[in-house]
C-alpha positions as CSV (number, residue, x, y, z in Angstrom):
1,X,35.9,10.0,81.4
2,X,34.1,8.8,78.8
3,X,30.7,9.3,79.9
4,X,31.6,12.6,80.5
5,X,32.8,13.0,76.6
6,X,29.4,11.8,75.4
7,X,27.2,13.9,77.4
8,X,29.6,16.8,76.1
9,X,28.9,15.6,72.3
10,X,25.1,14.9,73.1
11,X,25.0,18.4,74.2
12,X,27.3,20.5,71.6
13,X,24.6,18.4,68.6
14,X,21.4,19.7,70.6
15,X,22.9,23.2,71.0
16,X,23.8,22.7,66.8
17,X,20.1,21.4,66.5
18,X,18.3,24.2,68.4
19,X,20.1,26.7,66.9
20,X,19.3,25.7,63.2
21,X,15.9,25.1,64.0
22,X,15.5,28.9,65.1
23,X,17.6,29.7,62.0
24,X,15.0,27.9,60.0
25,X,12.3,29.5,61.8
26,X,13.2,32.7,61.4
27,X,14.8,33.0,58.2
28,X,13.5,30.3,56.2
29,X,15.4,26.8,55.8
30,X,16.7,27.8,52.2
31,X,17.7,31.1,53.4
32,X,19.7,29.5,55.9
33,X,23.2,28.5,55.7
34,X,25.2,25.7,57.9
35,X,28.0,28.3,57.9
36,X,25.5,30.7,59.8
37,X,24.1,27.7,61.8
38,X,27.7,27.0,63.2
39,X,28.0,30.8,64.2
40,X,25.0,30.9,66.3
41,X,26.2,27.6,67.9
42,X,29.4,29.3,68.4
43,X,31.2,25.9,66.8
44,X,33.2,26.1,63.4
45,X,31.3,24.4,59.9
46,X,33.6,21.6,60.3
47,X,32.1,20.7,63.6
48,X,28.6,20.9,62.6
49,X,29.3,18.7,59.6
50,X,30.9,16.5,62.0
51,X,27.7,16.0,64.1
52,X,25.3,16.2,60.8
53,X,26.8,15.3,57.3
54,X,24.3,17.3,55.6
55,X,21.7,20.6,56.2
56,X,19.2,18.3,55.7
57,X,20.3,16.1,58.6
58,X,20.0,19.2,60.9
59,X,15.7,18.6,60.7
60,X,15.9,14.7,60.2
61,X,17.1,13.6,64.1
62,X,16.3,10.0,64.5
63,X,13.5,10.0,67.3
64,X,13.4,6.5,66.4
65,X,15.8,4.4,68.7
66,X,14.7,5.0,72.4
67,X,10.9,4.0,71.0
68,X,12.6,1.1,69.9
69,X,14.3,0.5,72.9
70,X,11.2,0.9,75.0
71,X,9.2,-1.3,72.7
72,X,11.6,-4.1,73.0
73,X,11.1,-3.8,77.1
74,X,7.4,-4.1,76.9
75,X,5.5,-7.5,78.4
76,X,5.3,-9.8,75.1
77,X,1.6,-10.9,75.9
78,X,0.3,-7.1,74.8
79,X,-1.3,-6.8,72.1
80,X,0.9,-5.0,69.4
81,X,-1.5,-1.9,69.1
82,X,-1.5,-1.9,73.4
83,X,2.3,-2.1,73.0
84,X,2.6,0.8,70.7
85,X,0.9,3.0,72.8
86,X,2.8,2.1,75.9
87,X,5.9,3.0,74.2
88,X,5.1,6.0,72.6
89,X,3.7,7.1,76.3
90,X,6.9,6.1,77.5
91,X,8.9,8.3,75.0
92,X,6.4,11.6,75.4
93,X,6.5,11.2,78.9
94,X,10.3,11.0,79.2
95,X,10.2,14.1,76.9
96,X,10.4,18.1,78.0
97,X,7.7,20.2,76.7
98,X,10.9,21.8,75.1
99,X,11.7,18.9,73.3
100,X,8.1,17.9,72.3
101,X,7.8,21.6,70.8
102,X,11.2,20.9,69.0
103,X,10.2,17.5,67.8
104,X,7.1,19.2,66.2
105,X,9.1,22.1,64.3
106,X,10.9,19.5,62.9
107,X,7.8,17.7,61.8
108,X,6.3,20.8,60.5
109,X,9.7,21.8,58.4
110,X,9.7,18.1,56.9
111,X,6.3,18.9,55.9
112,X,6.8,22.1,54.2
113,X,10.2,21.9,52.7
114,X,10.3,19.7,49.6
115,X,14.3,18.7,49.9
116,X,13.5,17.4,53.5
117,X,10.0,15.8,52.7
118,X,12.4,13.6,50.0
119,X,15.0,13.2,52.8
120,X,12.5,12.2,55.3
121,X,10.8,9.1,53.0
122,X,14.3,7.1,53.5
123,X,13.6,7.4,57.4
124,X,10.1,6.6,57.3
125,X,10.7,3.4,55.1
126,X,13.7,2.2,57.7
127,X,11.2,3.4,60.3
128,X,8.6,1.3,59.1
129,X,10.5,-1.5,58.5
130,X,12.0,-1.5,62.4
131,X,8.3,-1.6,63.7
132,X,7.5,-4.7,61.5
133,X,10.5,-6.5,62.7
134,X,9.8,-5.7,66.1
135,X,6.3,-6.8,66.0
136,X,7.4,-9.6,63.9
137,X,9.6,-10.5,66.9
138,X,7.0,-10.1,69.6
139,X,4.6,-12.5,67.8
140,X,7.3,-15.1,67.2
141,X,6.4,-14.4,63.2
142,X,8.7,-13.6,60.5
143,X,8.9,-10.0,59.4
144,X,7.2,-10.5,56.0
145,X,4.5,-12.5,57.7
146,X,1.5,-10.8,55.6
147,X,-0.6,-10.2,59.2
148,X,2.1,-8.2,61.0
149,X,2.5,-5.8,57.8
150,X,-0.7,-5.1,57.1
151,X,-0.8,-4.6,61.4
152,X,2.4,-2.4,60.8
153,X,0.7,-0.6,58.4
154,X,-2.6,0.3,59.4
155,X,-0.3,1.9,62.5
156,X,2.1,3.6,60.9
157,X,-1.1,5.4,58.8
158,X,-2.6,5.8,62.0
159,X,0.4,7.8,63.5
160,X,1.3,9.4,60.1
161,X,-1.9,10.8,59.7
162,X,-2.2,12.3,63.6
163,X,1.3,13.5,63.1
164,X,0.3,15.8,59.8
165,X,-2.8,16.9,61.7
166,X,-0.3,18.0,64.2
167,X,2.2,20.0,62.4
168,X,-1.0,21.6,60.7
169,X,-2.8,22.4,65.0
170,X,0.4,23.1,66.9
171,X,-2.4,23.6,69.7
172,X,-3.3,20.4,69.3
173,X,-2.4,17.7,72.2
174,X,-0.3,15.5,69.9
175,X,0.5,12.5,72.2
176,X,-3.3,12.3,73.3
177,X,-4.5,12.7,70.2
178,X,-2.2,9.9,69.1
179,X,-3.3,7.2,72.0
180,X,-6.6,8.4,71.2
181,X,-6.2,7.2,67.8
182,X,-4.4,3.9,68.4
183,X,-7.4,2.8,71.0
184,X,-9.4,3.0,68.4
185,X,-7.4,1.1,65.9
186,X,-6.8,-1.2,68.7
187,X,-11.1,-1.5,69.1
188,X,-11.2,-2.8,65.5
189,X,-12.0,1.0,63.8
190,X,-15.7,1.1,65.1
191,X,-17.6,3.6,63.0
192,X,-21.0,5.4,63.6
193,X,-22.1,4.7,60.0
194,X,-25.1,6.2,57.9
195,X,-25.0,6.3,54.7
196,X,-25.5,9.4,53.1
């Protein structure tokens, strides 16, 4: 019975999510109240605020965990960079092009709109921090081992800077682009280089 109560709660907070994404969409994400968000989900404000404590939590889902999870699963002889891209493979793969789409619009709001840009830099620190201590871990090497941060970060820019391409291209094949882009961190950053 249980099982049965979470996939009822997973669903009513994706029904809440899509619906305030087209909200936001539409009208604007300042325009938009979580009063009109819980009328389009046909669920009362209370219940919204039950499933997100604030507006600003209706754009910042955590994507974060099942990466995680699938990081933690990968062979611990591949090389971080190799690892990354596994998982995030993984993650796209498991993914409807539904969910992609939505995972972009939220990108693309946290972009745009400064109270969610602010709300986002909290998540992208604790996300930052997870991939360090999960690389730390694979390498048997403590998190603030100065190799595996300046690793962690040189991927996190990586990403980070495809992503913002991507909110700006929607056309743009955002998990290819991204393995692209970690192969060629991964082949040390080669450059065709002439100075000008």
């Amino acid at each position: 019975m249980s099982g049965l109560r979470e996939r009822k709660k997973a669903k009513t907070r994706a029904l809440i999510q899509k619906e305030a994404l087209r909200l936001f969409r539409e009208q604007g994400y300042a325009a938009t109240t979580v009063e009109q968000v819980a009328e389009a989900a046909e669920v009362a404000p209370s219940t919204v605020f039950r499933y997100f404590a604030t507006k600003e939590d209706l754009v910042l889902l955590d994507q974060f965990p099942p990466f995680a999870d699938v990081l933690t699963t990968l062979p611990r002889d591949l090389h971080p960079i190799e690892a990354m891209r596994q998982a995030m493979r993984a993650v796209f793969a498991a993914q409807s092009d539904e969910e992609v789409a939505e995972g972009l619009e939220r990108e693309k709001l946290m972009l745009t709109v400064p109270e969610l840009w602010a709300a986002s830099l909290e998540n992208v620190s604790t996300a930052i921090r997870t991939i360090q201590g999960l690389l730390a871990d694979r390498a048997g090497r403590a998190a603030d081992d100065a190799e595996i941060r300046n690793l962690t970060g040189a991927i996190v820019g990586v990403v980070v800077n495809v992503w913002f391409d991507w909110a700006k291209d929607p056309d743009m094949d955002g998990p290819a682009e991204l393995d692209r882009a970690l192969a060629h961190l991964a082949a040390g950053l080669p450059l065709d280089y002439t100075p000008g």
